[in-house]
C-alpha positions as CSV (number, residue, x, y, z in Angstrom):
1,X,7.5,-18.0,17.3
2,X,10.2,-20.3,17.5
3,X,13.5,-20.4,15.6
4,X,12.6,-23.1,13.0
5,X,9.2,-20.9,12.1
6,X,11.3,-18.0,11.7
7,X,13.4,-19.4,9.4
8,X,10.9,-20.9,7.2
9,X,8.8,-17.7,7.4
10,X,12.0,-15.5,6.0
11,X,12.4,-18.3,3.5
12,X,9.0,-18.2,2.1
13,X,9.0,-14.1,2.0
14,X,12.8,-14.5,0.5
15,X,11.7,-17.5,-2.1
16,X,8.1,-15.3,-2.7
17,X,10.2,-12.1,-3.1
18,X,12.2,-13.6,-5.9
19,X,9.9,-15.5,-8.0
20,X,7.4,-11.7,-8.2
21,X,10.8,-9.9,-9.5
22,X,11.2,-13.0,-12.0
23,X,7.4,-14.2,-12.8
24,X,5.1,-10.6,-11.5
25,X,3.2,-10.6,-8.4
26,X,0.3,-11.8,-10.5
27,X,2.1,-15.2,-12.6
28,X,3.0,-17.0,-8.8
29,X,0.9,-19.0,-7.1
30,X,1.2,-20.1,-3.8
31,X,1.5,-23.4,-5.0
32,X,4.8,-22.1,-7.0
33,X,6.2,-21.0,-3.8
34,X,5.7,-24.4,-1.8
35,X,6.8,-26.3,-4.5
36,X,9.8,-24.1,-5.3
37,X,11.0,-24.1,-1.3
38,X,10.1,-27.6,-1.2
39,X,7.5,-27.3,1.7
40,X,3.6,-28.5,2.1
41,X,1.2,-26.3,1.2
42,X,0.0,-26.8,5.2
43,X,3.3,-25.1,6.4
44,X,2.7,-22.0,3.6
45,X,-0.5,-21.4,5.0
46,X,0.8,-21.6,8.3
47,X,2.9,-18.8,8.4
48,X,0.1,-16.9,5.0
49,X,-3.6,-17.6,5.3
50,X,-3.1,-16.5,1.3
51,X,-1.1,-14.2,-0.7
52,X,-2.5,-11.2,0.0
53,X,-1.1,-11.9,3.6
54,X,2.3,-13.0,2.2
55,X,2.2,-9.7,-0.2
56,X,1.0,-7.6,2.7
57,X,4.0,-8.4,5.1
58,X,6.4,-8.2,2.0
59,X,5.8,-4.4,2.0
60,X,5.2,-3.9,5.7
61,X,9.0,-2.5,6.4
62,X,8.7,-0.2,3.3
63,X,5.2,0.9,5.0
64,X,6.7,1.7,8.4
65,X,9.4,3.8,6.6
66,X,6.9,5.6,4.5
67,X,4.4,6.6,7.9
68,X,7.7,7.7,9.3
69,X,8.2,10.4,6.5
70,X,5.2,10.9,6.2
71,X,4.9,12.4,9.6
72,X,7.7,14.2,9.3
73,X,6.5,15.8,6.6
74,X,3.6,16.6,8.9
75,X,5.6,18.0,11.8
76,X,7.4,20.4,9.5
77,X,6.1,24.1,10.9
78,X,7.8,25.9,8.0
79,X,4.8,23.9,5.5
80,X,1.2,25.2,5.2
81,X,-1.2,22.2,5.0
82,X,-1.4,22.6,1.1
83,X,2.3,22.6,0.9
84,X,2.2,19.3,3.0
85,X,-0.1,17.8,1.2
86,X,1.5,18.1,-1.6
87,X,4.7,16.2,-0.5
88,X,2.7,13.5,1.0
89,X,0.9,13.2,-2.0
90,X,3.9,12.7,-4.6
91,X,5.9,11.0,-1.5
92,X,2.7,8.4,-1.6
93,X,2.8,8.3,-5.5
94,X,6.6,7.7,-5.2
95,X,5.8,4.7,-3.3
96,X,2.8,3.4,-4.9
97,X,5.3,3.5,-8.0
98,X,7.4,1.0,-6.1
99,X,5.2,-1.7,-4.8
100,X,2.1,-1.4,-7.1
101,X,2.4,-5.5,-8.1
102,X,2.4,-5.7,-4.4
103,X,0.0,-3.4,-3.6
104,X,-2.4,-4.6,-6.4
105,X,-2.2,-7.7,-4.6
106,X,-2.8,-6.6,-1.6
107,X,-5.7,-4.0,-2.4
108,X,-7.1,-6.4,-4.7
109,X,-8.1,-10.1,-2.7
110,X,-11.5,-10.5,-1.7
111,X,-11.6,-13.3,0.8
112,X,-10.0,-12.1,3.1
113,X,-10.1,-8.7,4.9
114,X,-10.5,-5.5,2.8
115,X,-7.5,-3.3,2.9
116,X,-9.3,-0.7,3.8
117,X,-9.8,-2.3,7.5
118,X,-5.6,-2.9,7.5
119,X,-3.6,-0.8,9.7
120,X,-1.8,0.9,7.0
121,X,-4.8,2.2,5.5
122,X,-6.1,3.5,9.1
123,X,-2.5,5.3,9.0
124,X,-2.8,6.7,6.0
125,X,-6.5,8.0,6.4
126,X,-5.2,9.7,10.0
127,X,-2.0,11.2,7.9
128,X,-4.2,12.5,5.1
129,X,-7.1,13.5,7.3
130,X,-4.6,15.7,8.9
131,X,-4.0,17.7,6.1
132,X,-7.4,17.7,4.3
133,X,-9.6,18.5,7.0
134,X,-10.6,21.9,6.7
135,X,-14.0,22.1,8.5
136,X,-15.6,21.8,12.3
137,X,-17.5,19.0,10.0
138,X,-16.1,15.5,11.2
139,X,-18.1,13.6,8.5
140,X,-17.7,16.1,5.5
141,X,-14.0,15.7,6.2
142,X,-13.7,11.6,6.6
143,X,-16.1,11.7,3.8
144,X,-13.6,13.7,1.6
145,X,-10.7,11.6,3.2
146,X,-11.5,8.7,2.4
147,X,-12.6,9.8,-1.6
148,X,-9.3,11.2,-1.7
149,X,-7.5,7.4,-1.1
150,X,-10.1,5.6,-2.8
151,X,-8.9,7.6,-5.8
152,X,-4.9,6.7,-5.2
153,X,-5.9,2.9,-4.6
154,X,-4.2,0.8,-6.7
155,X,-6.5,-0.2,-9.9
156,X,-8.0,4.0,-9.8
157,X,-3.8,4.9,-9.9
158,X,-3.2,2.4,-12.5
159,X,-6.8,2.9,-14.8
160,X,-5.2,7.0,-14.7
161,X,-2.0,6.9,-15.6
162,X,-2.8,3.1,-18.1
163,X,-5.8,4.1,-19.7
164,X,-6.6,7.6,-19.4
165,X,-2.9,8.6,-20.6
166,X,-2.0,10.7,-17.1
167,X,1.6,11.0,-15.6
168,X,2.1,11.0,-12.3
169,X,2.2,14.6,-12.4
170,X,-1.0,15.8,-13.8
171,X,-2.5,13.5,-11.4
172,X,-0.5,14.6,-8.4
173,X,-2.0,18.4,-10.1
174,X,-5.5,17.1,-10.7
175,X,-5.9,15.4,-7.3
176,X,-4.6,19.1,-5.8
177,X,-7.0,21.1,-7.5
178,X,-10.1,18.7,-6.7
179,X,-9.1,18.2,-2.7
180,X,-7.4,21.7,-1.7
């Protein structure tokens, strides 16, 4: 990519980046952006086929430092695989906690491709597998794998802890006791 790209790509993230900590993820429109850098709507697109793109880059360094834990956490010998998945479970909550306008965003856009076929979701169904498999049976454990994120995505997380009253606790304890 050349210089000039660059710079307007980190502009748009920087501009995007400041308008969701002033308006919410949810109150800026693309349009907002463009018109607030002062740049066509052709040149946003450009460097963001949509938002979810532009939301989805906006939280890939933060992703790349949580895989890194994460596998850490899964390297540690002194840890059983309960014990591990335990701290990858409230390290994942942690983060979800962080970047769940973001991730709301992200999880949440249908044109475009699901999150579920993103390579952050891949890492974090071969992290999880690696702790909730428990079986010679590959499709009983992918099959429980991939309940076990579909009930930590973003809208399931926020339903829990909105509407049913939970704190991040009793669901870290409840998601323990229904996947150990």
């Amino acid at each position: 990519m050349r210089r000039d790209a660059l710079e307007n790509r980190k502009r748009i993230e920087d501009c995007a980046c400041q308008l969701f900590a002033e308006e919410g993820v949810e109150n800026v429109s693309m349009n907002q952006i463009s018109k607030t850098l002062g740049i066509g709507m052709a040149t946003l697109y450009r460097n963001f086929e949509d938002k979810q793109a532009l939301c989805y880059q906006l939280i890939q360094n933060d992703f790349s430092e949580l895989f890194k834990d994460m596998h850490t956490i899964l390297e540690d010998n002194k840890r059983n695989k309960e014990e591990k998945l335990e701290v990858l479970l409230v390290r994942f909550l942690n983060f979800k906690n962080t970047h769940k306008d973001l991730l709301r965003c992200v999880e949440g856009n249908k044109k475009r491709v699901s999150f579920k076929q993103q390579p952050a979701y891949k890492e974090l169904f071969n992290i999880f597998y690696e702790v909730l498999k428990n079986d010679e049976d590959l499709t009983w454990n992918t099959f429980k794998t991939d309940m076990f994120l579909n009930s930590l995505t973003t809208n399931m997380y926020q339903f829990q802890l909105e509407e049913r009253g939970l704190t991040d606790v009793q669901l870290k304890q409840y998601l323990l006791r229904m996947f150990k």
